[in-house]
C-alpha positions in Angstrom: 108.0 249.4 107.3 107.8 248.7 111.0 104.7 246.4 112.5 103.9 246.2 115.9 101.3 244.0 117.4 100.7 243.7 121.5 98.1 241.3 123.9 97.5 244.4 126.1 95.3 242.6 128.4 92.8 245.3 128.6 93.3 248.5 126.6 91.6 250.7 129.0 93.9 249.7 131.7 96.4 249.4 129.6 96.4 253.4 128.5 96.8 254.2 132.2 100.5 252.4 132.6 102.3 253.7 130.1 100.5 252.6 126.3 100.7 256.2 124.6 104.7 256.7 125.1 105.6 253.1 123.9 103.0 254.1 120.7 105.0 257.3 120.0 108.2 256.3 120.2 107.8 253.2 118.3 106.0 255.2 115.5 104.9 252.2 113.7 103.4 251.8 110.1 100.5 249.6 111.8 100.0 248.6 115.2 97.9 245.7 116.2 96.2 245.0 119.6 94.3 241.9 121.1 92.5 241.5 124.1 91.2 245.3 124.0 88.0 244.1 126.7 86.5 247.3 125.2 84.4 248.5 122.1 84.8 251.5 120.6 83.1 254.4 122.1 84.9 253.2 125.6 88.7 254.1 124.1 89.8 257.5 124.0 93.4 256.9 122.0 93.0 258.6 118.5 96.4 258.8 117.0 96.7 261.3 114.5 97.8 260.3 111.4 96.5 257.0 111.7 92.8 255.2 110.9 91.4 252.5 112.9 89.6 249.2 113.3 88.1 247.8 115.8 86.1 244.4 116.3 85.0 244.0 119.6 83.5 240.9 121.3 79.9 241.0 121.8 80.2 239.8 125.8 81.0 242.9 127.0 84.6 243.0 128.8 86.2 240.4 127.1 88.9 239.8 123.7 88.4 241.7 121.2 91.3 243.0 118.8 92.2 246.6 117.2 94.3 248.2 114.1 95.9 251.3 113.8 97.4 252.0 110.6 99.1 254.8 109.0 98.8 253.3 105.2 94.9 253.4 104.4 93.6 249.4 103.4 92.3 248.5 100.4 89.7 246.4 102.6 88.9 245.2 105.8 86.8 242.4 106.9 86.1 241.2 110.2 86.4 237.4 111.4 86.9 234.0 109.9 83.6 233.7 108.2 82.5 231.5 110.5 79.2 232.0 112.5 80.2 230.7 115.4 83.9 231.8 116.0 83.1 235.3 114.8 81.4 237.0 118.0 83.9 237.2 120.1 86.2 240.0 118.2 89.4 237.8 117.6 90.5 238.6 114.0 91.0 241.7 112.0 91.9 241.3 108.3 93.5 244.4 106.3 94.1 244.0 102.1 96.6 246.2 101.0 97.9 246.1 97.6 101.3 244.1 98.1 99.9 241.7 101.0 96.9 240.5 103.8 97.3 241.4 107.7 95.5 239.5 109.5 95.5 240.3 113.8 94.4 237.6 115.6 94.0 237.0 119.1 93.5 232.9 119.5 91.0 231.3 121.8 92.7 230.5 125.3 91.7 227.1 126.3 91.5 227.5 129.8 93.4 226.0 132.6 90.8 222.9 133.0 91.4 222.5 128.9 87.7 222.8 128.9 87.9 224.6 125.7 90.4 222.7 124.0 87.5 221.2 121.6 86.9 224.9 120.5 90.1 225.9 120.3 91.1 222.8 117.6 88.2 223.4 115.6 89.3 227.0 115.6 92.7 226.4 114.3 91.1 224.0 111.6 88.7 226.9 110.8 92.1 229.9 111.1 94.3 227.6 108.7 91.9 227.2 105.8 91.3 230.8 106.5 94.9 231.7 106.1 95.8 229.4 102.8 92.3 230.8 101.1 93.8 234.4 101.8 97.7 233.4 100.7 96.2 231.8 96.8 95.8 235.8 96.4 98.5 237.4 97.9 101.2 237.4 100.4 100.2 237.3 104.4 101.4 238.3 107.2 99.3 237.1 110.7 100.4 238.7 113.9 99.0 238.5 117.6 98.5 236.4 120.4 98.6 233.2 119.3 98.0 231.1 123.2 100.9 228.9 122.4 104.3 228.1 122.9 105.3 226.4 120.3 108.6 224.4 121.3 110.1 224.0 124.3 112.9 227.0 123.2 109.6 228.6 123.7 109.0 228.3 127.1 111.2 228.5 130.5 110.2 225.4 132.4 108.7 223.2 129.5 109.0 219.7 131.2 106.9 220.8 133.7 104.1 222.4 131.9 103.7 219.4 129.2 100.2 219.2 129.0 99.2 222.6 130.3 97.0 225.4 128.6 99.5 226.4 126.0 101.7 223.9 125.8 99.7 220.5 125.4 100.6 218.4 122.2 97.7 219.2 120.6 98.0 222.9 120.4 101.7 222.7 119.5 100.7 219.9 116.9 98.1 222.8 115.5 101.1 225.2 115.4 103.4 223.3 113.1 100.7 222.5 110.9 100.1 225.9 110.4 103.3 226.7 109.8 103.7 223.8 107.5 100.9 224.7 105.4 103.1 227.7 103.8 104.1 230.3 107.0 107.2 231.0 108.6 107.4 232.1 112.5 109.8 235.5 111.7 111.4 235.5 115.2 112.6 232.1 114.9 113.8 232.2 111.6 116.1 234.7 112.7 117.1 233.7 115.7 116.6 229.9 115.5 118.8 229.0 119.0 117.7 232.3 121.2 116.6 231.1 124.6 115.2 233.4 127.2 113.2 235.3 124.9 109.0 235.2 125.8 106.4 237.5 125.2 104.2 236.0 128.7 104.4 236.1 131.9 102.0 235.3 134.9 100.7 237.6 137.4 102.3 236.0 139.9 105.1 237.5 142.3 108.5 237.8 140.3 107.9 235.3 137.8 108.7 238.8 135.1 111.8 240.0 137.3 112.9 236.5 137.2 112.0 235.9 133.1 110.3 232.4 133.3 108.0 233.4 130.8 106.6 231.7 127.8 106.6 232.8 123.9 103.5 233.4 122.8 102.8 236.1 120.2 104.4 235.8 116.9 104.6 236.9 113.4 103.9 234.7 110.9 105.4 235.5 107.2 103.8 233.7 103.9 106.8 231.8 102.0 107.0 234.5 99.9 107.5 237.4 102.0 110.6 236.1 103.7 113.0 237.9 101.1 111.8 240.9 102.6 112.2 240.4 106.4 114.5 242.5 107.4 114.5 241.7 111.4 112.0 240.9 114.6 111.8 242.2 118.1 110.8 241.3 121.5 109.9 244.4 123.5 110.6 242.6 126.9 111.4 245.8 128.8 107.9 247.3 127.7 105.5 246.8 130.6 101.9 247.7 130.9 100.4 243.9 130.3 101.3 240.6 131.2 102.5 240.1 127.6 104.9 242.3 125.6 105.1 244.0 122.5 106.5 242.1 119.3 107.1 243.7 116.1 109.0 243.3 112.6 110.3 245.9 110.2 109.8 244.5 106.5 110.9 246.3 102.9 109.5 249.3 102.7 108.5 248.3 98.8 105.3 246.6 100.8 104.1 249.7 101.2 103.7 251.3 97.7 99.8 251.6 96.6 
């Protein structure tokens, strides 16, 4: 069973360089998308074969994350339960028999840090969320999670200590996270592979040149790690400034 899940920066614009071919060829079980800056009646991509879920921000233009998936949920819910982090589209929960996914797109805290208060309360708020979900059954949370975690997980990391992404606290919030019971999939496998990000700026050659950051991850439950089978890094895949990430797991995940 192959995931996919993809920061496309914009769906709409996204569609226009290249989206569609990368979806068919990939042919993915389920595909998750953050920053979609669209709601529903603005996206014309309706896959056959596949149902969909969106949960859109309520400022118009901005995050928002989307589901397509071949195998039909058991439930779907919409947020963290949390009035005040839940209006601005950022997580998608799908039960299925075997497992919880969860697509999340985590609050950026700016370049001025300005909403770095938010941002810990969030991932306070996204933890308990997670371990509530895990007493039930296994998860798996994918998306973009606005952080590099170590400094394998970032090109120039002396530099950008203390930067939007990469200040102790948010890295501090990561491996408490994982701590609390998850396992980052792409690091587990390849625990000493440099050079491989998911981000990279706007700015001229910074992608040519791969002095990128990693970003987006998988996140396994203890308990589903027996049935990883690998993780990807779609660097060649254009179309946003972050890449597509994916993981094939046992196909026994899948049985309703």
């Amino acid at each position: 069973m192959k995931i996919i899940s993809w920061n496309v920066a914009g769906f709409r614009a996204c569609l226009n360089k290249g989206f569609s071919n990368f979806f068919n060829d990939i042919d993915a079980d389920i595909f998750c998308l953050q920053e979609i800056k669209a709601t529903q009646d603005q996206i014309n991509f309706h896959p056959e074969g596949y149902l969909e879920y969106y949960n859109s921000a309520l400022r118009k233009g901005y995050s928002g994350t989307l589901v397509y998936t071949k195998i039909k949920p058991l439930n779907v819910t919409y947020g963290i339960n949390n009035d005040e982090y839940d209006n601005e589209g950022r997580v998608i929960t799908l039960e299925y028999q075997h497992f919880f996914l969860v697509n999340v797109y985590v609050p950026n805290v700016k370049r001025t840090l300005e909403r770095l208060p938010y941002r810990m309360k969030w991932e306070d708020l996204f933890k308990d969320y997670l371990n509530k979900l895990k007493q039930n059954k296994p998860v798996i949370v994918c998306g973009d999670f606005n952080v590099a975690h170590e400094e394998i997980d970032i090109k120039n990391a002396k530099q950008n200590i203390g930067n939007a992404g990469f200040t102790y606290e948010e890295r501090e919030k990561f491996t408490n996270l994982l701590a609390s019971g998850f396992i980052d999939s792409y690091r587990h496998l390849y625990p000493h592979k440099t050079d491989a990000y998911t981000w990279w700026s706007y700015m001229k050659n910074v992608r040519e040149k791969n002095i990128g950051w990693r970003i987006d991850y998988f996140l396994l439950s203890q308990d589903l790690i027996s049935k990883l089978i690998d993780a990807y890094i779609y660097s060649h895949i254009y179309g946003s400034d972050h890449c597509p990430i994916g993981i094939t797991i046992s196909d026994k995940l899948k049985d309703n």
